[in-house]
N, C-alpha and C positions, 0 to 999 in steps of 0.2 A: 285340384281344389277340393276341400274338405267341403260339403254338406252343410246349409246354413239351418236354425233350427226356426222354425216360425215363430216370428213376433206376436207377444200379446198384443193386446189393446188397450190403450191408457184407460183409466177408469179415474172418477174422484172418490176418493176415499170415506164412508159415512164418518158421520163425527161420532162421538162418546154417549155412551149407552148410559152413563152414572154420574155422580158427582159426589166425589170425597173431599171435607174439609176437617184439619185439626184445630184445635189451642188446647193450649196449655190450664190446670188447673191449678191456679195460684194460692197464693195463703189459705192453704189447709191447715187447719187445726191436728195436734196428733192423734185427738180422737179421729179424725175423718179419717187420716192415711192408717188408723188402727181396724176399722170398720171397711175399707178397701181391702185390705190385706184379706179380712176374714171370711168377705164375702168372695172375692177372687178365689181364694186355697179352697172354700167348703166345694163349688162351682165346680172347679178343678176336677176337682176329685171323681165328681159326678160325672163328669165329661170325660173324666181319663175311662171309666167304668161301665158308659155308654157307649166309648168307640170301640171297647174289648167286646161289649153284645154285638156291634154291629159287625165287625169282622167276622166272628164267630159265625154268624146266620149267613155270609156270605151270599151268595146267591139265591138261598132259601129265604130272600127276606120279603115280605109283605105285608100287607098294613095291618095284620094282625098283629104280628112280633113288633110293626112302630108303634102301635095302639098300646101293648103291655109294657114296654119299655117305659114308655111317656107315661104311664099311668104310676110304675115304680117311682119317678120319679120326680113325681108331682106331690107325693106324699112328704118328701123330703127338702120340697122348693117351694114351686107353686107351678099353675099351669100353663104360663107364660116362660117361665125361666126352662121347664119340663119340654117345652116348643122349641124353645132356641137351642138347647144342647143337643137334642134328636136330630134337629137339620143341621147342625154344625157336626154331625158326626155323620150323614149321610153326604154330606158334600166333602168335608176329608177321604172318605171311603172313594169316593166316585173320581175323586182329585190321584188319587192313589191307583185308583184300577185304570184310571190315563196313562199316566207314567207306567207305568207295569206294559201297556201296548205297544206304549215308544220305544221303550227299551228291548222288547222282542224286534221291534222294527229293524232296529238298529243293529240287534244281532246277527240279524240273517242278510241284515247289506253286508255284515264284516265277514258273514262267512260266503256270501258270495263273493266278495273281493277276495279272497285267499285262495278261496278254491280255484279261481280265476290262473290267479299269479304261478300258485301252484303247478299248473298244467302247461307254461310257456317255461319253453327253456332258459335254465340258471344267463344272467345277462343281458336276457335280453331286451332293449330299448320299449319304452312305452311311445303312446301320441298323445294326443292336447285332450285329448277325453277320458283314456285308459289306462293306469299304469302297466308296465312291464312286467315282465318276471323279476325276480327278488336278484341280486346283485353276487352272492356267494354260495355255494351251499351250504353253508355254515347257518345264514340267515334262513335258505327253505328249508333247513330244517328246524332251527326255531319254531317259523310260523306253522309248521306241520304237527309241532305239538301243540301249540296254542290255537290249531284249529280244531284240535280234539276237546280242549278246555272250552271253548265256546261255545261248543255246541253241546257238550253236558251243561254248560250252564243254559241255552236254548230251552233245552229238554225239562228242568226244572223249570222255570220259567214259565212254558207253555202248559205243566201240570198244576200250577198254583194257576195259571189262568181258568183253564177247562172248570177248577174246582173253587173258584172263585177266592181265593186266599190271596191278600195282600198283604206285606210290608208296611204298616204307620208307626211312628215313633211323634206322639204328644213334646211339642218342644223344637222337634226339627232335628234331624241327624246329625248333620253338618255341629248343630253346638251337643250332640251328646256324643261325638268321635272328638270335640276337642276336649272331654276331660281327662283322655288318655294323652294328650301332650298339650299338655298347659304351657310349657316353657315358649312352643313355635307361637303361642297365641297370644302371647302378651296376658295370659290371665292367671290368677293366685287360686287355689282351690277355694275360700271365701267367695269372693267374686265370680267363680266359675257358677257355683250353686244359688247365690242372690239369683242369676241369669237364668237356670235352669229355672227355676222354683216359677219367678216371675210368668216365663215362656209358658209354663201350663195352669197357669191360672185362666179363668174364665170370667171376661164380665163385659159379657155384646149382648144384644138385644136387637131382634128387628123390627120394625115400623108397624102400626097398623093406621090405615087409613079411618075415621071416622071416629076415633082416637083421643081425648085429652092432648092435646099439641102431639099426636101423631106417634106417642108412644109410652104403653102405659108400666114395663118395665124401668127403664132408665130416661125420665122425664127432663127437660129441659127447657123453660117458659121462655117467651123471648123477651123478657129482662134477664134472662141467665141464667136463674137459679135451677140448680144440680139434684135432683132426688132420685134415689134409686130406694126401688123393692126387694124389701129384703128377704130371703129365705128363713121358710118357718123355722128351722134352727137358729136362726138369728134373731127374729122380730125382737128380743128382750133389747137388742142397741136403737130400738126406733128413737128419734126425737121429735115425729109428725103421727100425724094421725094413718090410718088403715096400715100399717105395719111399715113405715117409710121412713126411709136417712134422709136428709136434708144437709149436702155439702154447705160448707163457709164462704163459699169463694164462688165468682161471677163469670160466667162463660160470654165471650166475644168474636165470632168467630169474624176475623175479619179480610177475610177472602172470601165472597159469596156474602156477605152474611145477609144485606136483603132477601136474596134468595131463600136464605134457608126461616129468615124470619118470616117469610109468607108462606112458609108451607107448615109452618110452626102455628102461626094463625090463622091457618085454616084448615086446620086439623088434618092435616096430610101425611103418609107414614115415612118416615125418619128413622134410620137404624144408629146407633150406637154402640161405640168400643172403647172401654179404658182400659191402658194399657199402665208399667211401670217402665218408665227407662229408669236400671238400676245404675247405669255407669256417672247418672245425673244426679238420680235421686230426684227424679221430677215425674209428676201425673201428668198424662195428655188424654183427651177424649177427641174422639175422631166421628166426623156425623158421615153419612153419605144415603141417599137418595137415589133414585132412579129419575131419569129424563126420558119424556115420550122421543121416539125417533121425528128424527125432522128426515122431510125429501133431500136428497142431495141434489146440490146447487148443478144447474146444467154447465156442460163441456160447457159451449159456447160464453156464457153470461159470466164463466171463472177467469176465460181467457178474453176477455176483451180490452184488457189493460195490457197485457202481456204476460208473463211469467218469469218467475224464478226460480231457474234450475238449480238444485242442491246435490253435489255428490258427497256420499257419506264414506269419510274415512278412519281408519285406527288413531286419528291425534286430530281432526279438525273436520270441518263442513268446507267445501268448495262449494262459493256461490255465486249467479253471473246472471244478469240480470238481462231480459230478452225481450225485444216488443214484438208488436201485432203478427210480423210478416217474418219471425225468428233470427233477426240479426241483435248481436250483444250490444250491448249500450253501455259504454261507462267501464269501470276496471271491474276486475274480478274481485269478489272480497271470501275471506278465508276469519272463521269463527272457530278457533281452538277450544282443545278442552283436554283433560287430562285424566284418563281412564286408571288409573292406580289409586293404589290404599283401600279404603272399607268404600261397602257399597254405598253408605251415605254420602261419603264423600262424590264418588262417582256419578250417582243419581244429580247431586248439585252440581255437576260440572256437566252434564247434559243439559239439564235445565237451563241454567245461564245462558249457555250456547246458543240453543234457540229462543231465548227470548232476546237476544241482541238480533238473533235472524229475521223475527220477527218485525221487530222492530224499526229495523232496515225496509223490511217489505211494507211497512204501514207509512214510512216516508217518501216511498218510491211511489204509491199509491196503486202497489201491485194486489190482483187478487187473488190470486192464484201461486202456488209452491210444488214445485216437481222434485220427486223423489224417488227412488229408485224401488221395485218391492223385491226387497233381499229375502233371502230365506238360507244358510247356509247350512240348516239341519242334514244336508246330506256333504258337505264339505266337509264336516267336522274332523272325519273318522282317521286315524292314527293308520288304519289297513290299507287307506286311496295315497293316502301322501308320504309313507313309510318315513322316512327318516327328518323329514322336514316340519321339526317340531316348530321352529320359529312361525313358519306359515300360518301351522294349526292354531299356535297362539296368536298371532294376529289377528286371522277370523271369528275367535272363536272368543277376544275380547270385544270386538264390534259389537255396540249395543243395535242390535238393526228391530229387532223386533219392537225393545221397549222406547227406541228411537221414535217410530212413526207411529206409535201409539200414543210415546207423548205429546209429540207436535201436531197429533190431530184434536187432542185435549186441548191443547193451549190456541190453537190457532180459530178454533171451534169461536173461543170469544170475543178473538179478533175479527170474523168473517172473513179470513181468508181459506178459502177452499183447497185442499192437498189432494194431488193429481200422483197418483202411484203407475211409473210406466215399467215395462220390461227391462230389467237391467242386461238382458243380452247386447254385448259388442259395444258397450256403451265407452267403456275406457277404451278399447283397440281403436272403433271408429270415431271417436272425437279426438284424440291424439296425430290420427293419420289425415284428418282433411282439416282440421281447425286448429290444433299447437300452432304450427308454426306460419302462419297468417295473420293471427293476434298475436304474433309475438315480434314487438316495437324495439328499437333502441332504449324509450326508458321503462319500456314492462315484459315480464320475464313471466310465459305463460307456461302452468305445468299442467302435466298429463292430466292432473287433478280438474283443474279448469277445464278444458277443453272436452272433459268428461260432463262436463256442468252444463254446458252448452249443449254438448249433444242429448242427454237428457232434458233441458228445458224444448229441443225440439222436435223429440219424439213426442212429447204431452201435448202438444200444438199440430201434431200429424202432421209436419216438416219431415222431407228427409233428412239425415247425417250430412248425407254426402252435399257440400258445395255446390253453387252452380259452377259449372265449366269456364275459365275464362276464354275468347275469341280470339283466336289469330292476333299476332300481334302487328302484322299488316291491316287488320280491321279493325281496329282497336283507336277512337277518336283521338284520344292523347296519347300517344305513342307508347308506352311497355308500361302507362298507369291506369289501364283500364278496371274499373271496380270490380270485381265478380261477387260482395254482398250486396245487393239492389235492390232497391223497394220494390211490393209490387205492382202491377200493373195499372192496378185502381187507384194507387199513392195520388194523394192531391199534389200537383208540383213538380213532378217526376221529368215532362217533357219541358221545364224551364229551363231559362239559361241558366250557366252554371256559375257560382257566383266568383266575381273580379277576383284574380291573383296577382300581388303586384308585383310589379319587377318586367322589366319588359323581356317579350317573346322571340323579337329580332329586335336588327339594328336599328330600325328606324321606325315600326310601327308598335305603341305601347299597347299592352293589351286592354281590351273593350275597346278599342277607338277603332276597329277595324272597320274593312266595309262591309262583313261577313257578323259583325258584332251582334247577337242575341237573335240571329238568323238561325233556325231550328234546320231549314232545309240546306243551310250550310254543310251539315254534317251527313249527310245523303246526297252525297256527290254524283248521281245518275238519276235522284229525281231532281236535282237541280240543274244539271245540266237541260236534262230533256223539257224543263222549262223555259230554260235562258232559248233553248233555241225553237219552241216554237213563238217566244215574242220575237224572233229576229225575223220566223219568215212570216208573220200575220201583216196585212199589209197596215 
């Protein structure tokens, strides 16, 4: 027997640290979307121009180089707008020298897998942890050059770390590798550069507490109205006083929008982003805020209703609803959703998903949701699983991370609490003692469910495993004895059990017996040793 690896311990998951909300910016005038454009492109530019100082200063950076920077370019904005491009250029950098870490991470797991592979003879069989040697020599010798490739790239790599040099591209790589094949991307070279252009414009602002409604950049009253400050290159488009544009159009934010109109009036800081979708031809401004942490809700007070186990897969959510003492109640239910086409589409088809799941659990009057805490950053890798691309694309389409981040967002305002347990052994052991138990002439239980289960009772500190059925010589009703049982404290447990009709024999119908709703009927040796000391008392 293989070695089991120790289980976490369920936890509940904190809720959401922020709050983002959009709308849309309707009947603009084409002065307004002229005076967008201009202040976005000036912005832009400023931004493109501060991320190149800050790369440059790399590691040598300190608050003298932000002081002079932000001073350059306060002469050219103001020292507000001079604020927000400095930290949006120190948080791209920092965002960048992340990625830059992972990606060494990841290089030296792939060269230790090879190296690994490398060293077991051509053939031979992997286990459930390790893969084998490579399958031909034809393949070890592939990867034996491809592990010389890696690790020059390693070695770069770990010298732009040492010397603090990263990789940014303003705009996003992913859209400036697709202007070299415009055809696979459904876009026209016009269309390609609206997109570009758009992507490195500039026009966010973040919050200041104590503030004019919370922000004195990119202003917004809560009757709606839109003003943004303009840069000293621009002040000549004012059409308000202190150098200020004044949008046409009325903002509503209508998810949150109390919320954000109390923080609005009460002068609370409120960051702001407008952005262009050009495939629309539509303004959107986006508010988001911070939220103080709240305690997380105790184990106990989450699970007192029961739980609802969710296992998460590549095309749908398996969910199986559990009470107090972890036995299933009711069918299993299965929330699809369809991970292809563009990320917006995908992101709404998450969304959906769980708010039908939700929604389910707020009619249940559950408070509580178990879910598995995936992480498959080390599964990923082409070097573990060699030829088994379909795998890799399976996993590696599973939204798991932005999964339980979303449903801790959304569920955050439900008051249902999310319980993240170990996903070890979760499908093996719910498949092997729960499939096929629940599974009825008219219900047709999969691996999926029965994974659902075993993770709604790991979060509950239930074991996987069944209780054991008894003897079927001990067993009250002959080969139907229950093995999911209330437990012990269950109000009711030691009652009779209720009338089945149809008689038992030939002549006595059932409940009519003489043994009927007699408890000590079914304890055949303390009833006995009763019946006879009434026979010898005199």
């Amino acid at each position: 027997m293989t070695e089991l690896r120790a289980i976490a311990p369920a936890f509940v998951v904190p809720g959401p640290s922020g709050v983002a909300v959009r709308d849309r910016l309707k009947h603009l005038t084409p002065e307004d979307d002229e005076a967008l454009r201009l202040v976005g492109v000036h912005l832009g530019a400023l931004a493109s121009a501060d991320l190149k100082a800050r790369c440059a200063d790399g590691l040598g950076h300190c608050a003298a180089t932000w002081a002079a920077r932000k001073r350059e370019l306060t002469v050219q904005s103001s020292a507000r707008w001079a604020g927000a491009v400095t930290k949006a250029s120190h948080d791209q950098w920092a965002q960048a020298r992340r990625g830059q870490a992972d990606h060494i991470r990841g290089l030296q797991a792939a060269i230790a897998t090879i190296t690994r592979r490398l060293s077991l003879p051509v053939g031979k069989k992997g286990t459930g942890k390790e893969p084998g040697g490579y399958r031909s020599r034809l393949e070890w010798f592939a990867k034996s050059r491809r592990l010389g490739v890696l690790r020059d790239r390693l070695k770069r790599l770990r010298a732009d770390h040492r010397a603090g040099r990263v990789r940014v591209v303003r705009g996003g790589k992913r859209l400036a590798r697709a202007r070299h094949q415009l055809d696979a991307t459904g876009l026209t070279q016009d269309g390609w550069r609206q997109r570009w252009e758009a992507a490195r414009w500039f026009l966010a602002a973040d919050g200041e507490s104590g503030k004019r409604y919370g922000n004195e950049t990119i202003r917004i009253t809560p009757d709606g109205q839109v003003s943004i400050k303009l840069p000293v290159p621009l002040a000549h488009l004012a059409n308000a006083p202190h150098g200020r544009y004044v949008l046409a159009c009325r903002v509503a934010f209508a998810h949150r929008g109390a919320e954000w109109a109390d923080r609005v009036e009460a002068n609370r800081a409120v960051a702001y982003r407008i952005h262009l979708d050009t495939a629309r031809g539509r303004w959107y401004i986006t508010a988001s805020w911070q939220t103080p942490p709240v305690p997380a809700v105790p184990m106990s007070a989450a699970l007192a209703h029961g739980v609802i186990g969710v296992d998460a897969n590549a095309d749908h959510l398996a969910a199986w609803r559990l009470d107090v003492h972890g036995n299933p109640i009711g069918n299993p239910r299965r929330f699809a959703y369809d991970l292809s086409g563009t990320a917006e589409h995908r992101d709404a088809q998450v969304r959906h998903a769980l708010t039908r799941l939700l929604h389910w659990a707020r009619t249940c009057g559950v408070k509580a949701i178990a879910i598995e805490d995936l992480d498959f950053q080390a599964e990923k890798s082409r070097e573990k699983h060699g030829r088994r691309k379909r795998f890799r694309q399976l996993i590696s389409g599973m939204p798991t991370s932005k999964l339980r981040a979303r449903l801790t967002s959304m569920a955050d305002q439900s008051g249902i609490a999310i319980i993240a347990v170990d996903p070890a052994y979760t499908s093996k052991w719910g498949a092997q003692h729960w499939q096929k138990p629940l599974t009825t002439t008219k219900r047709t239980t999969t691996r999926h469910d029965a994974a659902a289960v075993a993770i709604g009772r790991r979060a509950q500190g239930h074991p996987i495993r069944r209780r054991t059925a008894p003897p079927p010589a001990h067993q009250s009703d002959e080969q139907g004895h229950r093995t999911i049982q209330a437990a012990t404290q269950a109000h009711g447990r030691e009652g009779p059990r209720p009338r089945i009709p149809g008689p038992r024999t030939r002549s006595v119908p059932p409940g009519h017996g003489a043994n009927a709703g007699d408890q000590n009927a079914q304890h055949r040796s303390e009833h006995s040793a009763e019946h006879a000391q009434l026979m010898l008392s005199p």
